[in-house]
C-alpha positions in Angstrom: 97.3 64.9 149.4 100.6 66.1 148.5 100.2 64.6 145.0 97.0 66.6 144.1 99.0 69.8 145.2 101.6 69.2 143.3 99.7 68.4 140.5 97.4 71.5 140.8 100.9 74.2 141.1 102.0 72.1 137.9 99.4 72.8 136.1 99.0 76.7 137.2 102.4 77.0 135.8 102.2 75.4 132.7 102.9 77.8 129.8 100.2 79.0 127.7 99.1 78.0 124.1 100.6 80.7 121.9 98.5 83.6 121.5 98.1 85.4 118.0 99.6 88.7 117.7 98.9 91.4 114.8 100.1 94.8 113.4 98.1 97.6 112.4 97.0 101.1 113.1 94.5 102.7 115.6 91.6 104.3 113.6 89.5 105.2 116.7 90.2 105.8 120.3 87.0 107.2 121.2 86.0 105.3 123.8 87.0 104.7 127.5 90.2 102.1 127.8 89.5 100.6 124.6 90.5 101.2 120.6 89.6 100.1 117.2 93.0 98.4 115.0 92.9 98.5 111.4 94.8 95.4 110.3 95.9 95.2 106.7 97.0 92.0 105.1 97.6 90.8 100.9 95.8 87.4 99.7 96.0 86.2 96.5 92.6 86.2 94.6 91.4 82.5 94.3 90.4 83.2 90.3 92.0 85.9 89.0 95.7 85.4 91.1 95.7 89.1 91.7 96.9 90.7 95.1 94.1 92.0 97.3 94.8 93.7 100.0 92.3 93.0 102.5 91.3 94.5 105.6 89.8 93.7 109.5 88.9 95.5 112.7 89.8 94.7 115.8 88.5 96.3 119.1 91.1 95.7 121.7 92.0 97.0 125.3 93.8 100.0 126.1 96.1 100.3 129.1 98.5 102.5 127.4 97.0 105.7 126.0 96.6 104.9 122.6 96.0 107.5 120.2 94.7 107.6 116.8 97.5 106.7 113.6 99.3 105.0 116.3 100.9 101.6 115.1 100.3 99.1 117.6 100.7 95.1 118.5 97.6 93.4 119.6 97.4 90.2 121.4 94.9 87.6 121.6 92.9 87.4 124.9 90.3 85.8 126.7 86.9 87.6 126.1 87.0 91.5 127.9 83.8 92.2 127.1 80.5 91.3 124.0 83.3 92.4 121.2 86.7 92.9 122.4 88.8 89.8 122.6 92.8 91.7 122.1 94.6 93.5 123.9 97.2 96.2 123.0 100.8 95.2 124.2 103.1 97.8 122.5 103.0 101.2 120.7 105.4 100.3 117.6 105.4 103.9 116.3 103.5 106.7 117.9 101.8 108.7 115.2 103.0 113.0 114.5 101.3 115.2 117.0 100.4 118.6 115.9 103.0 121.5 117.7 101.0 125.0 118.8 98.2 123.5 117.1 99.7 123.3 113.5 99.2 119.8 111.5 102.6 118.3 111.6 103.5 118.0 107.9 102.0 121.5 106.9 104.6 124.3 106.7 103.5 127.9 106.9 104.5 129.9 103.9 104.1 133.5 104.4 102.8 135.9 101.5 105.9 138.4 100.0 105.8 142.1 100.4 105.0 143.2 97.1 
């Protein structure tokens, strides 16, 4: 009996395979705990041996208050639900938040006195 106990906390700490892990920006965060990823990536067209740049979508699980232009790391996970199979695991680089609801980048230029 002590053999199949050890064998079964052997095997419950036995590292994982490795998971994949992506880059890539939040385009929506619409929804309740979870956000779409944008991930961009270059392949080499098969017949004309141009760069592409090529893109996929990822809906992935949201525990830490993603927002939209975020940059984020997804991992790979066990099905969460009928489409979401990441997770998010970092914010890389939080995207510019408007200050007193001005866009970030715009500067206010005010008319001369003429």
């Amino acid at each position: 009996m002590s053999e199949t106990q050890g064998a079964i906390q052997s095997r419950g700490t036995r590292p994982r395979g490795r998971r994949r892990e992506m880059v890539g920006v939040v385009t929506s965060a619409k929804m309740t705990k979870t956000v779409v990823v944008t991930v961009d990536r270059l392949v080499r067209h098969p017949k004309y041996r141009r760069v592409v740049r090529r893109r996929s979508k990822f809906m992935a699980h949201d525990e830490l208050g993603c927002r939209a232009g975020d940059k984020v790391r997804i991992m790979e996970t066990r099905p969460l639900s009928a489409r979401k199979r990441w997770r998010v695991v970092e914010i890389i680089q939080p995207a510019a938040r408007p200050v007193d609801g001005r866009p970030v980048e715009a500067e206010v230029v005010e008319p001369e006195q003429i």
